[in-house]
N, C-alpha and C positions, 0 to 999 in steps of 0.2 A: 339319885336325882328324882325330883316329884314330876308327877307327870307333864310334859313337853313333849311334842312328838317329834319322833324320831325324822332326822333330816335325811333320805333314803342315800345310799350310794349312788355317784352320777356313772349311768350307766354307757352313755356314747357321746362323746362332745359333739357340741353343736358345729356347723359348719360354716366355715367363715364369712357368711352373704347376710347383707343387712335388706330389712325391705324397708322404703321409705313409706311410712307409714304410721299415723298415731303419733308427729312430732311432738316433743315434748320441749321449748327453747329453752334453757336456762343462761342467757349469759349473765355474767358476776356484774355487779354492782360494785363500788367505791370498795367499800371490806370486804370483797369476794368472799363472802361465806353464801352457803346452800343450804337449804331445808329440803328435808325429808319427809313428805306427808306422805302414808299409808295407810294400808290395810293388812290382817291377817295374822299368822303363827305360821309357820312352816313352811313345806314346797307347794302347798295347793291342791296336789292331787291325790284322789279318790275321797275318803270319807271323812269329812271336818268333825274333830271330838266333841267341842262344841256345840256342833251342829246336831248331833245323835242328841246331845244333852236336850237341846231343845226339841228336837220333836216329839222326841221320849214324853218331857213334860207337857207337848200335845195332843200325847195319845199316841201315837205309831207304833207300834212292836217292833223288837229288832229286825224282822224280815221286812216292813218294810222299809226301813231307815236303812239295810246296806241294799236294798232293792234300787233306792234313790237316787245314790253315789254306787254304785257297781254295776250299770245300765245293760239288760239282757241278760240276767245274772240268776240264777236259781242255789237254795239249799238243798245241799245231799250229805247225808251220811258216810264219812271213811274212817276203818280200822284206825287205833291207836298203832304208834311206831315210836321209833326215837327220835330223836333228837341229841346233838352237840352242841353246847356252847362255850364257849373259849372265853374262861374266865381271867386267865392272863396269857398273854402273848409269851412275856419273858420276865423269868424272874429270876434271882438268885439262887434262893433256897425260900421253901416255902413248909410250913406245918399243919401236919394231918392228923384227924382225931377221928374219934368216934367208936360206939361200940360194935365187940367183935368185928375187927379190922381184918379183909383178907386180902391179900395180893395176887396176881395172877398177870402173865406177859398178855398185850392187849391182841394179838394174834391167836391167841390159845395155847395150853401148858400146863404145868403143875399148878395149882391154888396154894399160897404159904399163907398160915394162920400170924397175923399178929401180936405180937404179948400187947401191945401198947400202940399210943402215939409215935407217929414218925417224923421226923425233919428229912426231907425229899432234897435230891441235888444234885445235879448233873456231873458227869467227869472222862473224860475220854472219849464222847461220846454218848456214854449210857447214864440210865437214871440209877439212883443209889437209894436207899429207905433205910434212915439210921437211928435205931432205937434210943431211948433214953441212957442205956447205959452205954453212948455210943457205937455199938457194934452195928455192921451192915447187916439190916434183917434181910434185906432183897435185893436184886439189881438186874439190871436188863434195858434191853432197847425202847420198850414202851412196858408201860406199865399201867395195870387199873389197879383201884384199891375200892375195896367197898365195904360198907359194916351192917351186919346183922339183919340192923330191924329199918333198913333203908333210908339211911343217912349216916354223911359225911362231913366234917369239920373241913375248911380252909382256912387256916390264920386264925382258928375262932367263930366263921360263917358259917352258921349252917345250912345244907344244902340236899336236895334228895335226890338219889340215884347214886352213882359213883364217880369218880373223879380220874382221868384217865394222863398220865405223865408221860412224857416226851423230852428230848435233849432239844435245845433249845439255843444252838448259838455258844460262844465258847464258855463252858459252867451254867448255863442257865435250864431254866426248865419253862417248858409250855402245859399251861392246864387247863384241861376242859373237863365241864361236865356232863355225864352222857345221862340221860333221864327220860322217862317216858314223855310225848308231847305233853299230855294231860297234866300231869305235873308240872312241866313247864310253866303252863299257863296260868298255875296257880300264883306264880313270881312274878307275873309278866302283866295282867288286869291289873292288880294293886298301881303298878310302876305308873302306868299308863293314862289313868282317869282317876279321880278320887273313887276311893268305895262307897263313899258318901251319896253316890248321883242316882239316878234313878233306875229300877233294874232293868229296864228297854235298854236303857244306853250302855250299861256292865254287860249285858246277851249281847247284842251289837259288837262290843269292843271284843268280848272274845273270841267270837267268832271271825273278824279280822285277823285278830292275833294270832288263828289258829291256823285259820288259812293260811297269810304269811309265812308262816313257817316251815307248814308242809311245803308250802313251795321254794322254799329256800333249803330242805334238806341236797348238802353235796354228798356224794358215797367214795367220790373220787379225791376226797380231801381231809384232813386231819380235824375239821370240825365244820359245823354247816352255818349257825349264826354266833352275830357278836353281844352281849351281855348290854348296849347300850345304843344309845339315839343310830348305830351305823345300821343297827337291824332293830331289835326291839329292847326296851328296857327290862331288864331283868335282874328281881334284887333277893331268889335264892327263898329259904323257910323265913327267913324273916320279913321278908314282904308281907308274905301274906296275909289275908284278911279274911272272915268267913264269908262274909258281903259278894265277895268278886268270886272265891272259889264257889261260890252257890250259883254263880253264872256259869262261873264254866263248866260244873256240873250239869245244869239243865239244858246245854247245848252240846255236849258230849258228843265230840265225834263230827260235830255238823261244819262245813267250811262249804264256801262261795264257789260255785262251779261257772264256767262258762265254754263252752261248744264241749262241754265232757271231761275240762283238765279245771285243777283246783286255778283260782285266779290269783294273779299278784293284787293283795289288798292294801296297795297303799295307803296312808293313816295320815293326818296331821291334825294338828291342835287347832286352827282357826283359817276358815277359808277367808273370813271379811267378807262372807254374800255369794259369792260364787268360787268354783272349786276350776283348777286348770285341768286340761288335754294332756296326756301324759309325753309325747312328743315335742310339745311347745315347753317342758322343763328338763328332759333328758337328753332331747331330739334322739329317743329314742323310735322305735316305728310306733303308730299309731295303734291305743287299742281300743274295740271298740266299746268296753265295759270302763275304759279309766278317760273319760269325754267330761268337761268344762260341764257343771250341772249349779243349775239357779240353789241358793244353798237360804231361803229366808232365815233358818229355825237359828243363823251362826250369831243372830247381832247378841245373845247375853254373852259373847265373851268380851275379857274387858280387851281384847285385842281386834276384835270388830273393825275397829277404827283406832290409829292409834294415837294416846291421848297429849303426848308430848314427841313430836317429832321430832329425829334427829336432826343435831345443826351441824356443819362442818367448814371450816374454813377454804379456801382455794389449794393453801401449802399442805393442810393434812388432807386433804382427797390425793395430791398428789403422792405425798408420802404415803400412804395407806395401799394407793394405786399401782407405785414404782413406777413414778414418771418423774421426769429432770424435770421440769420445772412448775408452777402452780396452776391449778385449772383453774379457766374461765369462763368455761361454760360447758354443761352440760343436759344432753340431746339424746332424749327415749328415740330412736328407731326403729322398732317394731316389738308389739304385744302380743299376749295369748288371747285366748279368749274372756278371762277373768276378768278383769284384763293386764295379767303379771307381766313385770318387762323381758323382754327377750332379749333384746341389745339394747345399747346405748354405744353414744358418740360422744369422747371427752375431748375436748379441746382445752392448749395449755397453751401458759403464757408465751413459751416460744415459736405458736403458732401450728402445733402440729396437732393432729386431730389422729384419736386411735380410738379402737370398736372395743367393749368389753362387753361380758352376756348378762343377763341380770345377776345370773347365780352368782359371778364372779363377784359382782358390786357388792350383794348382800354379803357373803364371806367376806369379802375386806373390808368393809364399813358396820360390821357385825348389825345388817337391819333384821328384822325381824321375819321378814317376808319380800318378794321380790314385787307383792303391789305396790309400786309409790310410782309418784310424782315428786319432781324435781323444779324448785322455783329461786332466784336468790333472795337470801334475805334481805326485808324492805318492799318486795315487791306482794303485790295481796295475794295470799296465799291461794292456789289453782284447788286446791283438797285432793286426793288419792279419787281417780277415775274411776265413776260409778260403774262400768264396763255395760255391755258385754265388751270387752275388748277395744277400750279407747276410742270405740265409734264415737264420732260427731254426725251429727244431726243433717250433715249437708251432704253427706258420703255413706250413701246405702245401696246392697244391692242384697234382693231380695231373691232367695232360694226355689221355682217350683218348684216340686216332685209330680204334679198329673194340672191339668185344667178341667175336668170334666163338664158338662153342661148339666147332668145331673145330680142332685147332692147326694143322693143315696150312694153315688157311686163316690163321690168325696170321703163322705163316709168312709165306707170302707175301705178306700189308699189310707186314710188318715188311721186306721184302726191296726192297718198292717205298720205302718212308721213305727205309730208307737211300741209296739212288739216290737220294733227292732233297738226301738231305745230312743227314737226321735223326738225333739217334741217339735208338735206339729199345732199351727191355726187355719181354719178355712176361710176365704175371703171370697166374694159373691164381689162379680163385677161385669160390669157388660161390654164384652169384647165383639165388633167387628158385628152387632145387631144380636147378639147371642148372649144370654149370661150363663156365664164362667162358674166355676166353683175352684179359685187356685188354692190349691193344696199347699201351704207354706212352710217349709223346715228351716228356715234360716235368715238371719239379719246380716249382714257381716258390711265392716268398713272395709275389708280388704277382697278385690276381685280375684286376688289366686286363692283366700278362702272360700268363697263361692265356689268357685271352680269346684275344687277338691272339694265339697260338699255334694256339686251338680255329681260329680263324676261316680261319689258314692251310691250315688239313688239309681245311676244308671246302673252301675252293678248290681242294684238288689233288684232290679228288672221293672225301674219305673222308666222307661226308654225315651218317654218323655220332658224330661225331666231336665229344665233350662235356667240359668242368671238373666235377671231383670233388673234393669234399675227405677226405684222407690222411687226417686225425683220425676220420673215418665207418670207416674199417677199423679191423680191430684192430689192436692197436698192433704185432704183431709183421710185419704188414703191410707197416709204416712202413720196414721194413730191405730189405739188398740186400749179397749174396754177392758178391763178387769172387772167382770160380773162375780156378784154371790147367788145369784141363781136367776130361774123365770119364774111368774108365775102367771094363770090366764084370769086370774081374778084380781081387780083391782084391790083389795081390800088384803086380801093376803100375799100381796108384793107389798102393801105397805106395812103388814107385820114382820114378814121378813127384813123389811132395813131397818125398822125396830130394834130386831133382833141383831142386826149386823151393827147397829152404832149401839148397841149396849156391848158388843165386845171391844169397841174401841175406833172404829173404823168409820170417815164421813160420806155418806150415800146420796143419792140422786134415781128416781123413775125415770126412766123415759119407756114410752110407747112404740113396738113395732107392728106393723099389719104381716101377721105369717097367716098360712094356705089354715081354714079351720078359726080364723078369726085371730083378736089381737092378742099381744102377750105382752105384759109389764116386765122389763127389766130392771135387776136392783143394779147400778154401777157404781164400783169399788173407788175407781180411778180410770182415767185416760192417760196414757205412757205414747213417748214418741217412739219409743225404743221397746219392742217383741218382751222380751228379755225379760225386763221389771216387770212389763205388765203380766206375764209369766211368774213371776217372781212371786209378788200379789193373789196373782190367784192358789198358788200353795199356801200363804199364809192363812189366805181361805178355809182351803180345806183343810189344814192343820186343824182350825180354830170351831172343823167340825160342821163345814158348809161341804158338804164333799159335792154337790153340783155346781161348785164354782169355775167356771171358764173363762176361757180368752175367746172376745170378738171385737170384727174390724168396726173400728169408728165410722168407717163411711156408711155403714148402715145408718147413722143418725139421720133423721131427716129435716 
């Protein structure tokens, strides 16, 4: 398979409670058919391929493109080990090659020398190894086989390390193969990303890759990953490329840590702009390095957006669905943060209404991603929800973490967040005869995601730390600058947005009075939504503005 990212294993089902929130109406029209407009490649969370590709092409180095997507996250150095991968479940009989062939039981034993290739086959129980001139050259409960000069034939595949046999069900055999990580990885970049991409995004990907794995080694089981999209793609000597193993070479050993254990690195081919919370796709527990992250660098994939949405009629949503009778409409119920759907409400023709999660939609309607929008067709297309999270503009409720009066001391809440992984804007406002400095970590259309945001910051010891709602400010409040930087001289803020509309981007001065005299701002964009104007400002600094920031609009005067 060429590279597509692996769709992970669903680790805990979600639970059966919808929140109303984020609706999405679709009732059917005349020819009850539905469109499918979205975004993205795969489950959304941790590091969009993609995404690496473009930053890559803007400069980042792999540390910090999986710094980006693996929030709180450091590289450390770990010994090479093994690895197993189960390259068939069950098979027949299967053919083993390669030079100097040696046998050995996979518990420990005597080692028997091979004359030749073997056709492998389970019987009674045990595995069999039967020479060409048919006779049994070996047999036993588990078996490894290895050759020489470290490499093995299966079927004709070649593969390094050795290949480890098993009974398998009645006559069959199970194979994996056991090889150092390192090697591994060698099968595993090629599968993954073109070799062709840029060598940030190959260091990037294998250091994922590598991560992954270790943390998927089981010791308590017959093999630890699977050869394809269920764990990582893996496609053996013949993968490989020198391109990709020259990355994994120069990252040797290095994998993603977070409080001291290697991280689950989750991977997918196209966030569409932003990446999900890993909870909000497994409803698994929250972690704090796999969090919804602003993804600008994703739009060159051609899956960004997608270019032809799916259509479906009422009676094949139903049939797809396994429902009696044809759907009539259907109703997003609550989003992540991307904003991927988390549930839906399908109403059918015989009036019954039942909840499915996104994941489920996407697997039976084979979408590409759980970002869409749902409209029927005829009606003008609503487009895939720019996010964060299917907020609308009349439904905000804004995160503090501290109010301080002094900014210095904003500052520094704001300096400790973002060590934690936050990303944080400071708003100046004058509360009760006093200006404010609110420390802001969040947007959210939903008050129990506030919540569960306030409740985090009170744990990291911001004790102060309260939900607000955005509609209580004035409305010009509501806004947020996208700056490419300041400067205190007139003449060189105006070479700066020189410089910033020769990369592509349209600019605007305004003037603020700060303590020390005025300062010309260059501004990007005004966004009603944190989030893009967040968004924005990374493009920024991709693009090589690295004093590009987010500030509140009400500063305009």
């Amino acid at each position: 398979m060429n590279f597509v990212m692996p769709v992970r294993p669903l680790h805990l089902a979600a639970p059966l409670c919808v929140v109303m929130a984020a609706l999405t109406p679709a009732s059917a029209m005349a020819e009850d058919t539905f469109v499918f407009e979205g975004r993205g490649f795969g489950h959304g969370v941790g590091m969009s391929q993609y995404g690496a590709l473009g930053a890559a092409r803007a400069g980042w180095d792999a540390g910090a493109i999986l710094a980006h997507y693996y929030r709180g996250t450091t590289l450390q150095g770990r010994p090479d080990a093994d690895v197993r991968v189960q390259l068939r479940a069950s098979s027949a009989s299967i053919d083993v090659g390669g030079a100097g062939l040696v046998a050995a039981p996979i518990s420990g034993g005597p080692r028997t020398a091979l004359s030749g290739p073997v056709r492998v086959r389970a019987t009674s129980g045990r595995v069999e190894l039967v020479d060409t001139s048919g006779a049994i050259a070996a047999t036993g409960d588990a078996i490894e086989i290895g050759g020489s000069e470290g490499l093995v034939t299966l079927d004709g595949r070649r593969y390094r390390g050795a290949l480890q046999l098993r009974p398998s069900g009645a006559g069959r055999v199970q194979v994996v193969n056991r090889l150092r990580i390192e090697e591994y990885l060698y099968g595993v970049v090629p599968r993954e990303v073109p070799a062709s991409w840029p060598g940030a995004a190959l260091r990037a990907q294998a250091i994922a890759a590598r991560s992954y794995a270790r943390n998927g080694l089981r010791p308590d089981r017959a093999f630890d990953v699977h050869p394809d999209t269920r764990s990582q793609v893996y496609g053996g000597l013949g993968a490989e490329d020198p391109r990709t193993s020259a990355a994994v070479d120069a990252t040797r050993g290095t994998v993603v840590i977070y409080e001291g254990e290697v991280a689950t690195t989750f991977f997918h081919s196209t966030s569409g702009g932003h990446t999900e919370s890993v909870q909000n796709v497994w409803g698994s527990d929250p972690r704090p390095y796999l969090v919804g992250v602003p993804d600008p660098f994703d739009a060159t994939s051609p899956y960004h957006r997608w270019s032809n949405p799916p259509r479906f009629s009422g009676a094949e949503l139903a049939s797809r669905l396994g429902l009696g009778s044809a759907v009539t409409g259907v109703r997003v119920l609550s989003r992540g943060v991307s904003p991927r759907v988390r549930w839906v409400a399908v109403t059918t023709a015989d009036g019954d209404v039942v909840t499915r999660t996104g994941a489920t939609i996407r697997a039976s309607l084979g979408l590409r991603d759980t970002w869409f929008a749902v409209t029927p067709a005829g009606a003008p297309p609503s487009g895939a929800p720019d996010g964060p999270a299917g907020e609308k503009p009349a439904v905000r409720y804004l995160v503090y973490a501290a109010a301080p009066p002094s900014a210095a001391r904003a500052t520094s809440a704001m300096g400790r967040l973002r060590r934690a992984g936050k990303d944080v804007v400071i708003v100046r406002r004058r509360i009760g005869g006093r200006v404010r400095h609110l420390v802001v970590t969040g947007h959210f259309a939903v008050l129990a995601n506030a919540r569960r945001e306030r409740d985090d910051l009170i744990a990291r010891g911001f004790r102060g730390a309260r939900v607000g709602s955005a509609r209580a400010a004035p409305r010009r409040a509501e806004a947020f600058l996208a700056l490419a930087g300041s400067r205190r001289a007139r003449q060189q803020a105006r070479l700066l947005a020189r410089r910033v509309r020769g990369s592509g981007y349209s600019t605007r001065i305004i003037v603020r009075s700060r303590e020390g005299g005025r300062v010309y701002l260059v501004v990007v964009g005004r966004y009603r939504r944190l989030a893009r104007a967040k968004a924005t400002r990374d493009e920024l600094r991709a693009d090589g503005y690295r004093a590009a920031m987010v500030g509140a609009a009400r500063a305009r005067g």
